[in-house]
C-alpha positions in Angstrom: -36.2 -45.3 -84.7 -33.7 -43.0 -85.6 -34.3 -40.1 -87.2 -31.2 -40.1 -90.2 -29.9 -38.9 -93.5 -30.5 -42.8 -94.0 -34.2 -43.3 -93.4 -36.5 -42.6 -96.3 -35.5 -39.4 -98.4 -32.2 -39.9 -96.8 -29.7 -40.5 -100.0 -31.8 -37.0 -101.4 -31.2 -35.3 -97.8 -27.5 -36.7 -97.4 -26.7 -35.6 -101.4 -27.9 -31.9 -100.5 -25.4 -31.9 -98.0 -23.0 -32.6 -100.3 -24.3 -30.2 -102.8 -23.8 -27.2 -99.8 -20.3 -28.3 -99.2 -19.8 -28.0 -102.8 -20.9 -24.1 -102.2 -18.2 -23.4 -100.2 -15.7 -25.1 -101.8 -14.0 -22.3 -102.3 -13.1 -21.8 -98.5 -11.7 -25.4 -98.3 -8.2 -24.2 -98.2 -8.8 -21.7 -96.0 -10.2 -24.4 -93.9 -7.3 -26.6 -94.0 -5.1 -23.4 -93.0 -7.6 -22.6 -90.0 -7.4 -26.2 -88.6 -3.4 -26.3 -88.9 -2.9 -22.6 -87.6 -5.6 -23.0 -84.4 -3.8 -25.2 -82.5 -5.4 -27.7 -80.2 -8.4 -27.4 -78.5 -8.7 -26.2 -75.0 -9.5 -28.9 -72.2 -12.9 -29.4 -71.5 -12.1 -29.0 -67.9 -10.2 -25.8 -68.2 -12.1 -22.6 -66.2 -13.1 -20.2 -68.6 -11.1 -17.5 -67.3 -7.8 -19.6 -67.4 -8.7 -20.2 -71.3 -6.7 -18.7 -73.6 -8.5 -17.0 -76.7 -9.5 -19.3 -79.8 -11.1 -17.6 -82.5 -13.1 -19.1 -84.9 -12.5 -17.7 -88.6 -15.2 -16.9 -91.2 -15.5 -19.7 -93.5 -17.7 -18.1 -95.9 -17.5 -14.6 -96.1 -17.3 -13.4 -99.8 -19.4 -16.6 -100.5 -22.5 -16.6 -98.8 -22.3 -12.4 -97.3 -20.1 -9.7 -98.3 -16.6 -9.7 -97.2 -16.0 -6.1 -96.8 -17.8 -4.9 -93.6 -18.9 -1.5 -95.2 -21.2 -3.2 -97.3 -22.5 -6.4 -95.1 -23.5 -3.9 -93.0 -25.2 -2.2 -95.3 -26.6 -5.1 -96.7 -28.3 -6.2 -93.6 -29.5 -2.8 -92.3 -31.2 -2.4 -95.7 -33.4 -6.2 -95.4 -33.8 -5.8 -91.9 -35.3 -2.0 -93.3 -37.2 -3.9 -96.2 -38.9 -6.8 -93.7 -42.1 -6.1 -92.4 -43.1 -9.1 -90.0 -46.5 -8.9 -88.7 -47.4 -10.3 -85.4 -50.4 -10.1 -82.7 -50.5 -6.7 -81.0 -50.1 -8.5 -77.7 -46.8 -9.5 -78.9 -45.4 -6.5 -80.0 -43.4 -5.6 -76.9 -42.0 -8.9 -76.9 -39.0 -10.3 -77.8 -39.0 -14.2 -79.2 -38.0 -17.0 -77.1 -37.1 -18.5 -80.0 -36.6 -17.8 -84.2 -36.3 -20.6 -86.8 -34.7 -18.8 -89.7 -32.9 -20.0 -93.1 -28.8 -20.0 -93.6 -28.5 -19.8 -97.4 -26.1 -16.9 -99.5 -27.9 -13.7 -98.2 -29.1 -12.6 -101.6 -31.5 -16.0 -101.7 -32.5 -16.2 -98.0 -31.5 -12.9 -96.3 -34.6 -11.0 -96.7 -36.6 -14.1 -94.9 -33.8 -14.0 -92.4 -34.7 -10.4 -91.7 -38.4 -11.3 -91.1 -37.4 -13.1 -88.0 -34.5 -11.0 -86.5 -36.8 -7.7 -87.3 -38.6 -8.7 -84.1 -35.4 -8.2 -81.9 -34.6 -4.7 -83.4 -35.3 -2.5 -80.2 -35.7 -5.1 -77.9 -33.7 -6.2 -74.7 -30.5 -8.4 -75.1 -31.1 -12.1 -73.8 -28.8 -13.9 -71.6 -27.0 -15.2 -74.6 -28.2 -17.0 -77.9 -28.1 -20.5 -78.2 -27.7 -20.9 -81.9 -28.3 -24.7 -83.8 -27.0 -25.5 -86.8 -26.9 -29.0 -88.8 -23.6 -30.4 -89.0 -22.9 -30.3 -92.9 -19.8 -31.9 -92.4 -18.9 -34.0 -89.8 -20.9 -37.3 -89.1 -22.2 -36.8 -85.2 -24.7 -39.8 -84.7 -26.4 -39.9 -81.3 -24.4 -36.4 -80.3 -24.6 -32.5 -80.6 -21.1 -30.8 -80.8 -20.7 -27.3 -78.9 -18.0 -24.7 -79.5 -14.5 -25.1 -78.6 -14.0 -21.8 -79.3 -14.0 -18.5 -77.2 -14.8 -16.6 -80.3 -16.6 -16.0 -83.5 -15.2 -13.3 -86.3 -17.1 -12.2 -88.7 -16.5 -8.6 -91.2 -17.9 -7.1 -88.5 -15.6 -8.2 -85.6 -15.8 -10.7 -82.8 -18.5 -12.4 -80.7 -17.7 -14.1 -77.4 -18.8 -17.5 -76.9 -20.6 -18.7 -73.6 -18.3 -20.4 -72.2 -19.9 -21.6 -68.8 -22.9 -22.3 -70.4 -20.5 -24.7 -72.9 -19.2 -26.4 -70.2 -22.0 -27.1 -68.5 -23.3 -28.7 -71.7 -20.1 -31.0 -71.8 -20.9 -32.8 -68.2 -23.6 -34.6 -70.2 -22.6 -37.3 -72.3 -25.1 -36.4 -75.5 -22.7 -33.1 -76.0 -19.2 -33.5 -77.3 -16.9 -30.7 -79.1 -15.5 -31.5 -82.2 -13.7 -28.9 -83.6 -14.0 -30.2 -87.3 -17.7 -29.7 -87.4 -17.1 -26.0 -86.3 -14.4 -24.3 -88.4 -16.4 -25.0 -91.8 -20.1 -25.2 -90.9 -21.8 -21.5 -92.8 -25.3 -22.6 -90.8 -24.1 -20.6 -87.6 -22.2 -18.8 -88.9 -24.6 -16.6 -91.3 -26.5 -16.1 -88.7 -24.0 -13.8 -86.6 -23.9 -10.8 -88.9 -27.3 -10.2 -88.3 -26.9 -10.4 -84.3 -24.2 -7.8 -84.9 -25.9 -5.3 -86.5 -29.2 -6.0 -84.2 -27.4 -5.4 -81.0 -24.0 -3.0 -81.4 -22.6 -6.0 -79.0 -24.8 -8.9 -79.2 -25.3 -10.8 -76.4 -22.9 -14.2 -75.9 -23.4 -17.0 -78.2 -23.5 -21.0 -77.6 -23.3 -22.5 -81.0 -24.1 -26.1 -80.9 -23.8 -28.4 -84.1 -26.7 -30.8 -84.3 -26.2 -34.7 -85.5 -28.4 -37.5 -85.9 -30.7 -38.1 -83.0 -34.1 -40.4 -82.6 -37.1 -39.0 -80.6 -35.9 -40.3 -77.2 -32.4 -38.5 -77.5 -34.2 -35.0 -78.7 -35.8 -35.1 -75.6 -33.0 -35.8 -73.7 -30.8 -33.0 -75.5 -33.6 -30.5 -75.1 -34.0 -31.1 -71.2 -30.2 -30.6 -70.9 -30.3 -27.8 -73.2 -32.8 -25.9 -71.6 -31.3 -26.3 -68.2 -27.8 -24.6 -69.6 -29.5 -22.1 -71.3 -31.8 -20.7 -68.9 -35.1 -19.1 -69.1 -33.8 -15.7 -70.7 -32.1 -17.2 -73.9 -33.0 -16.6 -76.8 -32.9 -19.9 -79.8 -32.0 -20.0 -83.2 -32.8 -22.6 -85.3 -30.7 -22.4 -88.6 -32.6 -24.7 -91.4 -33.5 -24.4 -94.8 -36.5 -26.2 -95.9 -37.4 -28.4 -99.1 -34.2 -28.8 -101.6 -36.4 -29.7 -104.5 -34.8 -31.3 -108.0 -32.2 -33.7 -109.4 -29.5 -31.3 -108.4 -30.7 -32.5 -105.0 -32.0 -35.9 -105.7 -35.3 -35.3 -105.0 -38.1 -35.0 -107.3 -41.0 -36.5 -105.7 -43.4 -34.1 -108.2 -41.6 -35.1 -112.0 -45.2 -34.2 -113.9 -46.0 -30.6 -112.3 -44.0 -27.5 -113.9 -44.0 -24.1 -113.3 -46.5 -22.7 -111.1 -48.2 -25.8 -110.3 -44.6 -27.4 -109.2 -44.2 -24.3 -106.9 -47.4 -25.0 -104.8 -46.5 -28.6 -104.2 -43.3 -27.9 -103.0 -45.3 -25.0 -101.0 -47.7 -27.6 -99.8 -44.9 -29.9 -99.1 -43.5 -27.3 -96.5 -46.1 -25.9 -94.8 -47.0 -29.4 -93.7 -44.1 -29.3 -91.6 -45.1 -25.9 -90.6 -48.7 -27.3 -89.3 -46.3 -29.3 -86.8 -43.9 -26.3 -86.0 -47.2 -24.0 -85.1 -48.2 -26.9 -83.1 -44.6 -27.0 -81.5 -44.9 -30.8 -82.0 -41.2 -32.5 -82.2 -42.5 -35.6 -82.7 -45.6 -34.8 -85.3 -42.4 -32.8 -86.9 -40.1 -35.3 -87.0 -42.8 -38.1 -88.0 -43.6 -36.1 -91.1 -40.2 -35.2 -92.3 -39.6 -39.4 -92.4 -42.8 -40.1 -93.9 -42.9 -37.5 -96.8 -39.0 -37.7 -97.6 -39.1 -33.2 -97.1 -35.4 -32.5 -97.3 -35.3 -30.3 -94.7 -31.7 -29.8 -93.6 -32.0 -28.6 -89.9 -34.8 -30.7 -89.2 -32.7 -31.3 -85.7 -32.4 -28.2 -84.4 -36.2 -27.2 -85.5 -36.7 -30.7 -83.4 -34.8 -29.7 -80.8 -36.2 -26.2 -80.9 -40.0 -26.9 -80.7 -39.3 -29.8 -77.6 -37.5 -27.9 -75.9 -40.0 -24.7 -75.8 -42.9 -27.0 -75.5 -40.6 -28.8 -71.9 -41.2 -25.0 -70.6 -44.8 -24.8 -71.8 -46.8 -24.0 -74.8 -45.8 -21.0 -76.6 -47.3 -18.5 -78.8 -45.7 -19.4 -82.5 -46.4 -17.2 -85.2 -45.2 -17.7 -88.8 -43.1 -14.9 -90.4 -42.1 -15.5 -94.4 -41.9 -17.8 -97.0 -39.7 -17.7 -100.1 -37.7 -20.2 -102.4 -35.0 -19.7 -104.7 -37.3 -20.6 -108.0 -39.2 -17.6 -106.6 -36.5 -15.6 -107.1 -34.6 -17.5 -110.1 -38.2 -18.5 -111.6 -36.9 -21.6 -112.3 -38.6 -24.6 -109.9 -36.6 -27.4 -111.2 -34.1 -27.1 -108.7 -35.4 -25.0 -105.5 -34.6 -24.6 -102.2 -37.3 -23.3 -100.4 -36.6 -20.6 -96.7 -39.3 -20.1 -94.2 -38.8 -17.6 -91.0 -41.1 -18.0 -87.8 -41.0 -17.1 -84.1 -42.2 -18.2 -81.4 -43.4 -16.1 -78.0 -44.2 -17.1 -74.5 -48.1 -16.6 -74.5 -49.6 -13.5 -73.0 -51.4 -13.9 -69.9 -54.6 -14.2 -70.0 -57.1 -11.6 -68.9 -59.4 -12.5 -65.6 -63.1 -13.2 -65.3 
């Protein structure tokens, strides 16, 4: 059975997609200039050295981060400062195989954000970054669209895109490249400032756009995924977790208020947390269908925990929690942001 916007807490899930388009709108004629003034897209079977540059605009700079690069920088040395994740001393000299970290306006999510890329301040740069987003905007059933740019700008300047590792995606027939679901989608594209300002030049990036996929086709796009990425990547999975309210058509919890509405919604996520310690992809996705949670990158979380648990079980350890009725104190409509990593497990001492 498919896993879609269209199973049960789907309408809720598919109208919160429409509420985060809404956030942007502002961008949308930007947009429309980016996709006129690109050009087309280069061939899939072009060698990356014969391609010429395509750079990928910001979309929401100003919106969801600071425009002016002065003070994004600021703003993300100063939460990454602030966070203070804590993790087993065995892990301390390690950097994450993998993050799962939240991709809503900085001053609601950022400081969970930090929790997670705290852990690579100091720490060697991976191969590249494969980072997965859910695609906000263009329908992808049974497919995952990579890049088809060579570049990412932010305020901050430019990040090259994997290229090789993009193609070899594109032999498989799971993995397509449409451009549309790039240029707008903010759920990759938050994530880069904090890359930049981690590593003075971060490591290359494959950004993948995640659609609708059952079980058997998670699998199947994790074994590829893994293949392409190699053992030294390091994943992000961009997601946001519970969009609580009737700004967000779900309201599962009409009679609580106030505090007591908080810790359901609390309880409501951390079930799907139980699965993501667990790094159970199918336990994950199971719940996410039987409770309704609108959990927007529930994909690349999926995606995420299968492939780490193909390459065996990891060490997962959970970061922060925080929600914008936290912040707003207002629960009626809440979006809820959780950070955690996950580590390849310390070997064990002999007997």
């Amino acid at each position: 059975m498919r896993r879609s916007v269209r199973g049960k807490g789907g309408e809720a899930l598919a109208r919160t997609y429409a509420l985060c388009l809404g956030a942007v709108a502002a961008a949308g004629t930007a947009v429309l200039c980016l996709l006129l003034a690109q050009g087309p897209a280069a061939p899939g079977d072009a060698k990356p050295e014969d391609l010429v540059p395509a750079v990928r605009q910001p979309a929401v700079a100003g919106t969801f981060y600071p425009a002016a690069p002065d003070i994004l920088r600021q703003m993300v040395r100063a939460l990454l400062q602030k966070a203070r994740p804590t993790v087993p001393d065995a892990l301390r000299n390690q950097r994450p195989r993998a993050i799962i970290v939240p991709h809503a306006g900085y001053v609601f999510s950022g400081q969970t954000a930090a929790y997670a890329y705290k852990l690579l301040v100091d720490q060697t740069k991976p191969s590249r970054v494969v980072v997965l987003g859910p695609s906000h905007y263009a329908q992808l059933d049974g497919l995952v669209s990579v890049s088809p740019f060579t570049h990412y700008r932010t305020p901050l300047g430019e990040v090259a895109v994997d290229v090789e590792a993009r193609e070899q995606l594109l032999k498989s027939p799971l993995f397509a490249s449409q451009r549309a679901a790039h240029i707008p989608e903010h759920s990759i594209e938050v994530q880069l400032p904090f890359l930049q300002v981690v590593w003075d030049e971060p490591p290359r990036i494959l950004p993948i756009v995640t659609g609708d996929l059952d079980q058997k086709e998670v699998l199947k796009v994790a074994a590829v995924l893994r293949e392409a990425a190699g053992p030294d990547a390091l994943v992000v999975a961009s997601s946001d977790f519970t969009h609580y309210g009737p700004r967000f058509g779900f309201t599962p919890f009409r009679d609580a208020r106030g505090q007591e509405l908080a810790t359901r919604i609390k309880q409501l996520d951390m079930g799907a947390v139980q699965c993501i310690k667990k790094c159970d992809a199918t336990g994950f996705l199971d719940y996410c269908e039987r409770t309704g949670a609108t959990i927007c990158g529930r994909m690349p979380i999926a995606l995420t925990l299968s492939l780490l648990s193909q390459a065996g079980a990891p060490e997962t350890v959970g970061l922060h929690y925080a929600s914008s009725g936290e912040l707003l104190g207002d629960y009626s409509d809440s979006v809820s942001y959780y950070a955690h990593a996950f580590y390849e497990r310390p070997p064990q001492p002999a007997r």
